[in-house]
NULO-35860 format. One record per residue: x, y, z of N, C-alpha, C in turn. Coordinates in steps of 0.1 Angstrom, whole numbers, plus 2048, in hexadecimal, padded with zeros to 3 digits. Last residue first. Layout:
N
XYZXYZXYZ...
//
This chain:
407
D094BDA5BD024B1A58CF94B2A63D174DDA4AD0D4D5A56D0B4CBA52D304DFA3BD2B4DCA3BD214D3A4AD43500A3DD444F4A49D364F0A3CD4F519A32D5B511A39D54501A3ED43527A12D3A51DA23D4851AA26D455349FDD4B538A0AD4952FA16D245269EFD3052B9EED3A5349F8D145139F1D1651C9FBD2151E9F5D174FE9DAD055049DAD0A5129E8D2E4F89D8D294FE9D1D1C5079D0D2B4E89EBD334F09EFD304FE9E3D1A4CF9E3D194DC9F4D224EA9F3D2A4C89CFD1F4CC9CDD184D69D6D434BC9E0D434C79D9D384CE9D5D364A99F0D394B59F8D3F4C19EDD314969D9D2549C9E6D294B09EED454939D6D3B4959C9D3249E9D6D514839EFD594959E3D4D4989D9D4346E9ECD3D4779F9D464869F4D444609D9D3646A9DED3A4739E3D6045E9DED5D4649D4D4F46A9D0D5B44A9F2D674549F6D654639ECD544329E9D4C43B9EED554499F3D614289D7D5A4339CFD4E4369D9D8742B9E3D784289E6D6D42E9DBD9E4359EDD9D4329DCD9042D9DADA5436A0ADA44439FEDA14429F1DA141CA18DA442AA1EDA443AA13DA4408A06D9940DA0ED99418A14DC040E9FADB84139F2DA44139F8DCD403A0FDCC412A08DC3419A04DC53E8A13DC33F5A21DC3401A1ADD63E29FADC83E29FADC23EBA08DF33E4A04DEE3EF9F3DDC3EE9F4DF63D4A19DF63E6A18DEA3EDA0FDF53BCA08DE83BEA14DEB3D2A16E093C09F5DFC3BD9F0DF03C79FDE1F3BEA09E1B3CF9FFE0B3CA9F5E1E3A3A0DE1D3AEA17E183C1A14E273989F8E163969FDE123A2A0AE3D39E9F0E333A39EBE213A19F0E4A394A07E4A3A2A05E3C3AA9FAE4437E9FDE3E37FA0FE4038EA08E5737A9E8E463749E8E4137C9F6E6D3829D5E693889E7E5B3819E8E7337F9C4E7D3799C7E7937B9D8E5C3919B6E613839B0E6837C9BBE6A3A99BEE5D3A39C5E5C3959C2E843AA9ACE853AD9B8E773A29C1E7A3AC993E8039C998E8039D9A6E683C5996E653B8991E6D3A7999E7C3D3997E733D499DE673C499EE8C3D1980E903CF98BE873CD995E783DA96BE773CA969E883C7975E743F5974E6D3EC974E6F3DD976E933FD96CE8A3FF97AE7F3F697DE913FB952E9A3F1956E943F1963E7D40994BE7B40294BE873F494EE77423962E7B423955E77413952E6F42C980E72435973E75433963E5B422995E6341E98FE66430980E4C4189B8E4E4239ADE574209A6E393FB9C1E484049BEE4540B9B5E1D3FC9E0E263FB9D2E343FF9D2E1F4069FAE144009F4E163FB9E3E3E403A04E31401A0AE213FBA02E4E4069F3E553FE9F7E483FBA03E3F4239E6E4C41F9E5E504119F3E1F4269E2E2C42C9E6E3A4209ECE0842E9CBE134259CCE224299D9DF84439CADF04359D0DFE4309D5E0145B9BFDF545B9C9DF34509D4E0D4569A8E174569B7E0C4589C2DF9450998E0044399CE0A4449A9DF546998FDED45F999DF045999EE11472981E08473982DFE46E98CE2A45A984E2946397EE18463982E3F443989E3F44E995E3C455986E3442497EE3642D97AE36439985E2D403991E2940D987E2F419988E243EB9A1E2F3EE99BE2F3FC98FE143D89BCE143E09ADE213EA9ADE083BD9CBE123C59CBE133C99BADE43B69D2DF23B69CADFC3BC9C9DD03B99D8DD83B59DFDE43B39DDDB83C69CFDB63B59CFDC83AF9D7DBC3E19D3DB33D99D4DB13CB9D9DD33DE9B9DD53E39CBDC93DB9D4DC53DD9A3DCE3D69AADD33D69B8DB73F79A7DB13E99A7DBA3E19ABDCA40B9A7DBC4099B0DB83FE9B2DD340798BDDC40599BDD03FE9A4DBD40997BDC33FB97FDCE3FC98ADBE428981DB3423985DBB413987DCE43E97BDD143197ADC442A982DCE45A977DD1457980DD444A986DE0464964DD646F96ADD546797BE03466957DF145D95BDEA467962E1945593FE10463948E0445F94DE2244193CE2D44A93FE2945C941E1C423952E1A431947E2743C94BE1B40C95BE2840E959E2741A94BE123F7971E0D40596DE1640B965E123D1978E183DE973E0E3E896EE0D3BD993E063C2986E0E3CF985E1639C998E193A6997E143AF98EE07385994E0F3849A3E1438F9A5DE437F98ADF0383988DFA381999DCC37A994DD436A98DDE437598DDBF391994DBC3889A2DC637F9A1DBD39D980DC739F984DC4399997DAD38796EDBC38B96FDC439397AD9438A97FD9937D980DA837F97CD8E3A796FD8F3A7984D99398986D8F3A895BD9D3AB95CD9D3A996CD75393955D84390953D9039D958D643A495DD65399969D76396964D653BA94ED693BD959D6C3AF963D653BE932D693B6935D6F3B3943D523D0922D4D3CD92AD533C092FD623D690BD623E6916D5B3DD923D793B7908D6C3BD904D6D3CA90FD9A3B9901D8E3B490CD833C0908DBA3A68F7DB23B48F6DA23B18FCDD439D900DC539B904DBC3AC8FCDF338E8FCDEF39D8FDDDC3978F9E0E37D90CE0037E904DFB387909E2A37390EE2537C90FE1837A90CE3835A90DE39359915E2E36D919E3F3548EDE323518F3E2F353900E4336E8D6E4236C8E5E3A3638EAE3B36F8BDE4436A8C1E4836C8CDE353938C6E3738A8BCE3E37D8BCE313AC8CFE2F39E8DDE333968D1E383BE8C4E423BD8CCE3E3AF8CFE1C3BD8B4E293B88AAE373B68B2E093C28C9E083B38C0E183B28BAE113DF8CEE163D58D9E143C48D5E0D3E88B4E183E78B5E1A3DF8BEDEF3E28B5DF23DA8AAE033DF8ADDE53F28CCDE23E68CDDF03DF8C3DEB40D8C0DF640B8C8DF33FE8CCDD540D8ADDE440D8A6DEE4078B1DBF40D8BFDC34018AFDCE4018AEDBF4238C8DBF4168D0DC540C8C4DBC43C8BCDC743B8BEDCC4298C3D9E4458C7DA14408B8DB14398B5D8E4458DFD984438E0DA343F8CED734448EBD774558DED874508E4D6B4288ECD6442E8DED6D4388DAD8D4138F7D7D41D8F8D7E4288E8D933F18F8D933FD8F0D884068F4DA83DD912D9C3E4908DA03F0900DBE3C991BDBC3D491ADB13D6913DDE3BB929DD13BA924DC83C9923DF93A6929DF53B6921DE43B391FE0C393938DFB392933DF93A1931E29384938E2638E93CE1438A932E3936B950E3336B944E2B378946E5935995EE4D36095EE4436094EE76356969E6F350962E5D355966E9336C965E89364974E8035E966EA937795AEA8372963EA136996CE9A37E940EA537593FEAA36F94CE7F386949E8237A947E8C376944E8B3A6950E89398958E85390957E873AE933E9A3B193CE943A494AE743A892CE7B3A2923E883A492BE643BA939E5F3A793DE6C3A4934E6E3D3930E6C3CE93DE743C193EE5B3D1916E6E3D1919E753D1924E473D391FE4D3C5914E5B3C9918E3F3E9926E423DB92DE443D692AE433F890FE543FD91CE4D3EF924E313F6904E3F3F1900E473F1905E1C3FB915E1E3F1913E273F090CE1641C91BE2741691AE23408916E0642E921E01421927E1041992AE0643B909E08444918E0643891DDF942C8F5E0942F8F4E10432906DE34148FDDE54248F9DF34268FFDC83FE903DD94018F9DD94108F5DC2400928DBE408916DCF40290DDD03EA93EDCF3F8939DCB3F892BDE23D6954DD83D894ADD53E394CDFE3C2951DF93CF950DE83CD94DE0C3A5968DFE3AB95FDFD3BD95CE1D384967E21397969E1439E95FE1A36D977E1737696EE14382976E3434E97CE2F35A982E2A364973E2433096AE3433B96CE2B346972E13323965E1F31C96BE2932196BDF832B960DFC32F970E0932996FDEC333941DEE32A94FDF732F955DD033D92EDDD346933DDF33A942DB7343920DC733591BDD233B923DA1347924DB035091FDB934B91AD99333934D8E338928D9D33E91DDA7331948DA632C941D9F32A930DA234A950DB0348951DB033B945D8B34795CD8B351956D9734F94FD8C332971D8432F965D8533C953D9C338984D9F332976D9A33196CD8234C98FD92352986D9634997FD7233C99AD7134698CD7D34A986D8132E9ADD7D32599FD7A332993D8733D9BFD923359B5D8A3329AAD6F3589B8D7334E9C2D803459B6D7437D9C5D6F3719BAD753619BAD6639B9CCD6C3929CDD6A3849C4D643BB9B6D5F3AD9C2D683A59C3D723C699FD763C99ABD703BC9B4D613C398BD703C5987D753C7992D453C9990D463B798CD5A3B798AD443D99AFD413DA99ED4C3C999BD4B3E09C8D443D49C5D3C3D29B7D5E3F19CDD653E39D3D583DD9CED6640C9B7D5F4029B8D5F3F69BFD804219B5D7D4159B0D724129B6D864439AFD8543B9B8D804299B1D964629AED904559A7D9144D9B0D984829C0D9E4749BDD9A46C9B5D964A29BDD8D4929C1D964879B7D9C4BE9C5DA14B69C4D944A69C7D8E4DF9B9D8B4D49C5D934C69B7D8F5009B0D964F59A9D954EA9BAD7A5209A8D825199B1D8450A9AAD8A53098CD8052E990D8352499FD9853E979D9354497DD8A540989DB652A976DA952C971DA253397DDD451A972DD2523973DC352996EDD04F497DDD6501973DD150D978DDA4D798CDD24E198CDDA4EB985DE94C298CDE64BD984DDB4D0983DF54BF9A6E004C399DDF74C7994DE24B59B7DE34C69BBDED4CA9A7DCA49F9A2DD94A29AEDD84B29AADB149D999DB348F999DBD4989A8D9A4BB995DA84B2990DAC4A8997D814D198AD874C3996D8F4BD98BD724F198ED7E4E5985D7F4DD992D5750398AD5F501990D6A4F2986D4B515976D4C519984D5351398CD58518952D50512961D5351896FD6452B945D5852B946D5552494ED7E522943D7E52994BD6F52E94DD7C50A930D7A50C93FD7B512944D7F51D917D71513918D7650E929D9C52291AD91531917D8052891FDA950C91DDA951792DD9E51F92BDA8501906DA44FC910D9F4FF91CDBE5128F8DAF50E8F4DA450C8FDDD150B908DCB51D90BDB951C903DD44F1907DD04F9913DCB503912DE54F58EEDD74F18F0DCF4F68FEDFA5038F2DF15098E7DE15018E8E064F6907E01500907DF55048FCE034D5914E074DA904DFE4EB909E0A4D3937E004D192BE044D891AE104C594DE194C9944E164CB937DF94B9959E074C1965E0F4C5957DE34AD956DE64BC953DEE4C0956DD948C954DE9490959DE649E951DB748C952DC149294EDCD492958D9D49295EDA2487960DAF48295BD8C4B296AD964A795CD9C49F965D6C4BB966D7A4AC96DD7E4AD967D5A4DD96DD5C4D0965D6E4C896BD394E4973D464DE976D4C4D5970D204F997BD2B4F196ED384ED976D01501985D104FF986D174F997ECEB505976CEC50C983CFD50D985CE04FE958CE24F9964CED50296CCD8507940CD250093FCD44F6950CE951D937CDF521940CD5512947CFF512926D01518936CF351693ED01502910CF7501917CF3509924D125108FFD0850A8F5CF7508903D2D50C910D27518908D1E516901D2B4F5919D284FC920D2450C919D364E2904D284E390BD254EE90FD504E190AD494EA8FFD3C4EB902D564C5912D594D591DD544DF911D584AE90DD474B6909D4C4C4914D784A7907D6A4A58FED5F4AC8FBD854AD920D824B8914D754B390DD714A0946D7E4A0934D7C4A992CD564A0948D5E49A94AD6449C93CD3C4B495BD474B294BD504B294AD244B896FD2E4B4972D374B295FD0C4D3974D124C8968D1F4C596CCF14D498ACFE4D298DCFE4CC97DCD54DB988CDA4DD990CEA4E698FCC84DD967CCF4D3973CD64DE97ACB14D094BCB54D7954CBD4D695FCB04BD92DCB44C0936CB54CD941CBB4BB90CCB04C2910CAE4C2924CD14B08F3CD34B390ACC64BB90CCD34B88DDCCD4AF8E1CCC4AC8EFCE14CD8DACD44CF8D7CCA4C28D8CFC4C78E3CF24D08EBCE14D48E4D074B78CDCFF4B38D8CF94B78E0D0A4CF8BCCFF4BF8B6CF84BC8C1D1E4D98C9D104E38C4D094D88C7D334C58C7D2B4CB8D6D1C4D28D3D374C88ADD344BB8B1D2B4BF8C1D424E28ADD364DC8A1D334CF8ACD5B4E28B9D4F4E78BFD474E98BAD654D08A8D654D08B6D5A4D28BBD6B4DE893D614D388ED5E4CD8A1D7A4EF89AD6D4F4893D614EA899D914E089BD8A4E88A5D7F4EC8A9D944D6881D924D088CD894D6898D9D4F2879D924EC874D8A4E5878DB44F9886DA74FF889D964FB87FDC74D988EDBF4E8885DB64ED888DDA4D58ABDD14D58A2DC84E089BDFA4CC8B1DF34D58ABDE84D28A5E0C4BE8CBE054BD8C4DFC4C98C1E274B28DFE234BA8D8E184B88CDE124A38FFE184A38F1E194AE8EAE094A591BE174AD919E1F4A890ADF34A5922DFD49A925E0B4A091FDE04B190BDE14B891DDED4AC921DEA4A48F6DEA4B68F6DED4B8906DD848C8F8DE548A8F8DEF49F8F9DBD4998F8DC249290ADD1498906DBE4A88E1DBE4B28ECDC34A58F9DBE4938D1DCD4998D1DC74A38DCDA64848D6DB04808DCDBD4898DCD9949C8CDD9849C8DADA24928E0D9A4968AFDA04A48B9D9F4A78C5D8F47C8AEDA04808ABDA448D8B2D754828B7D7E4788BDD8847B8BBD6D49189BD684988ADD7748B8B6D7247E889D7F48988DD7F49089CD5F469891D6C46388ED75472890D4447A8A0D4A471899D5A47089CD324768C1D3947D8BBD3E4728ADD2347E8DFD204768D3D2847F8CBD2247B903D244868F8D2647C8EBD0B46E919D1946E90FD17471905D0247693CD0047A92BD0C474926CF146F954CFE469950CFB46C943CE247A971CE4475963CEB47595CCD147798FCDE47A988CDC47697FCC648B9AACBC48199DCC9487995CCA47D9C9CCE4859BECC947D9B4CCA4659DCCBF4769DFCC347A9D2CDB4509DDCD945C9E8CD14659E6CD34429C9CCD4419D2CCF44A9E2CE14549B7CD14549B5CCE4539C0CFA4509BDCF84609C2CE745D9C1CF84349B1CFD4359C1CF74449C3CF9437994CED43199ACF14359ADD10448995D0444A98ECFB446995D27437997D2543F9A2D1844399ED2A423986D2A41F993D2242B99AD2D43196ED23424971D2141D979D41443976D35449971D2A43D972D5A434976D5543A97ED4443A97DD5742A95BD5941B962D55425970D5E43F94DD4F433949D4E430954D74445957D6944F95DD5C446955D8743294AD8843395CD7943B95FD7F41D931D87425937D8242B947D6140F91FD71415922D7841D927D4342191BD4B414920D5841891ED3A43B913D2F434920D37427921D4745990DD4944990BD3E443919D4A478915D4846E90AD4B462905D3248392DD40480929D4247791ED27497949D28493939D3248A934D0B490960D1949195ED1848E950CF54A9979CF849E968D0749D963CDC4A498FCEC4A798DCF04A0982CC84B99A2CC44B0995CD54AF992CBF4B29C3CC54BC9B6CC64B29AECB44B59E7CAE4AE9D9CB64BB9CDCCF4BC9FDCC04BE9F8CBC4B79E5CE84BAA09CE44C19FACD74C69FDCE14AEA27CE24BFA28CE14C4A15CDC492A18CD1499A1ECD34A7A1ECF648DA10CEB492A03CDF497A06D05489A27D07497A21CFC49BA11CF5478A31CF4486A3BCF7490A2ECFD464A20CF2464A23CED474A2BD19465A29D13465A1AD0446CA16D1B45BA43D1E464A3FD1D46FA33D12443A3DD0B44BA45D0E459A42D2B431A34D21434A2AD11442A34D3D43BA4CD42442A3FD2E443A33D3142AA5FD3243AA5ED35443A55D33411A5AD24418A58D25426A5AD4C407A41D4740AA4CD39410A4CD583FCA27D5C40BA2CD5440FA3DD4D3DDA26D5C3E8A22D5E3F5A27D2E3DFA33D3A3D9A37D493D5A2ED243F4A21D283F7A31D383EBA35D213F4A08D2B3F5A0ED313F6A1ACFF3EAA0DD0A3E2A01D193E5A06CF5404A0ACF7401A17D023F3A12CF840C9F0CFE4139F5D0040DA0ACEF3ED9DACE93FD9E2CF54029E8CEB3DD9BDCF43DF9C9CF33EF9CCCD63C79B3CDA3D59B2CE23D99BF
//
């Protein structure tokens, strides 16, 4: 079991000490997070790190997932794709059946708390079913909100403006609500089985299992198959610089439970990769963390290449392990990536697959924006960096107007 003293030697004894002071000044609270998927995607992959960590600081934490069927899922994915800036209309039938599905589950949350942390639209209905049931409400979106489908929003704005407070990924990404709004980043993990370190032999071995060989430079996305992702704009990429340079692109990727949309956009990036042998597309179990850590350890270049993002968690990682990354000036991604230092920002996809030959043709350059892009992400992309905003928002909330937290 990996403890919290476990990080000292990455982040130092002052940072994890510091952790430790600020759950002492909380004091013992009960703190429950919601959200609807316990595998796939960036707030699972949070929430099963950070959970057990706030325990062993002093906080008795719990991790609920909202339970839902096949339409509860359909209407909540057109609300992400809604908040992302699609046009999209859903019936008030749907709607209905929305806040049907939330009733169900609040009758099964028996519970008291402190603090409810409620991640995403999904179980943001809760709250009218359970208010009393805890002290403070807050709820994350993990959402690109910078350009949101109005008609849904206003849905959205009525059921948040009931909480007490909002947290958003970037400043851009904050709306108009009644209530105060704290910025917290996402953060990775340096010692979950998709982040550690890992020796030659595991990676080939990983590589090998895959059928995927080393005798051309590899160019890696990995991400959910989901349209906002672009895996077609990387095919089209890898296809403007392999007529130049010789390489091979790896599309890898899972499926999560309230993501219904995964199947379809999987089976278009199968029919582009078609007859490519120089491409292969991976689909990976929710629990396929050792394999995408060994990929993107084997890769020489990893692309981001959405065309909206909240925040990009696989930058994070990639960065991490050292690699020079290549991804999209949109959303999160301008957070981490900056231009000719820790990554390249790009706009389209000729941009890209320049980007591309360019580091290709630079080896030292790229090893050089690897070692940056990882200093970075110790310095701000940490999931101890994200106690300690869990920590200090919770303080902040329990004193309202405080300017100073005592340690």
């Amino acid at each position: 079991m990996v403890t919290l003293n476990d990080y000292t030697a990455i982040v130092g004894e002052e940072v994890v000490g510091q952790l430790y002071r600020l759950a002492e000044a909380l004091g013992p609270r009960r703190f429950i997070h919601i959200n609807s998927t316990r595998s796939g995607g960036g707030v699972a992959e949070i929430l099963s790190r950070a959970v057990p960590l706030l325990n062993q600081l002093g906080l008795d934490t719990v991790w609920e997932v909202l339970q839902g069927d096949p339409d509860f899922f359909d209407v909540t994915k057109s609300f992400h794709n809604a908040l992302q800036g699609q046009d999209v209309r859903v019936p008030q039938s749907l709607l209905d059946h929305y806040k049907e599905i939330n009733r169900e589950n609040a009758r099964k949350f028996t519970w008291e708390a402190d603090f409810v942390l409620v991640h995403d639209p999904q179980p943001a209905w809760l709250i009218n079913e359970m208010r009393s049931q805890a002290k403070h409400w807050i709820w994350r979106c993990h959402i690109d909100v910078s350009r949101p489908n109005i008609k849904v929003w206003k849905f959205l704005q009525e059921i948040v403006s009931q909480y007490d407070a909002s947290v958003f990924s970037m400043a851009q990404f904050a709306q108009n609500l009644p209530h105060p709004q704290y910025l917290i980043r996402p953060s990775i993990d340096p010692l979950s089985e998709k982040n550690r370190d890992l020796t030659p032999e595991e990676i080939q071995k990983v590589l090998d299992r895959l059928g995927i060989e080393r005798d051309k430079p590899i160019i890696l996305q990995v991400s959910r198959f989901d349209s906002f992702k672009d895996p077609l704009g990387v095919i089209q990429a890898f296809r403007m610089v392999r007529k130049h340079t010789p390489c091979k692109l790896v599309l890898a990727g899972g499926e999560a439970t309230d993501d219904p949309e995964g199947p379809r956009t999987l089976a278009e990036v199968m029919e582009a990769a078609q007859g490519e042998p120089d491409i292969q597309v991976l689909l990976l179990p929710p629990d396929g963390h050792h394999e995408v850590n060994a990929l993107q350890r084997a890769a020489d270049i990893i692309l981001q290449k959405s065309t909206r993002e909240g925040f990009g968690l696989t930058v994070t990682e990639a960065m991490w392990k050292g690699k020079p990354v290549i991804g999209s000036a949109v959303g999160g991604i301008v957070l981490q990536l900056r231009d000719y230092s820790t990554g390249f920002l790009v706009n389209s996809p000729e941009g890209c697959a320049f980007r591309i030959r360019y580091l290709l043709h630079r080896p030292e350059m790229a090893k050089r924006m690897g070692k940056l892009a990882q200093e970075f992400v110790r310095q701000h992309f940490l999931i101890t960096r994200t106690l300690r905003d869990y920590l200090t928002l919770l303080s902040l909330l329990e004193n309202p107007g405080s300017q100073l937290i005592e340690l």
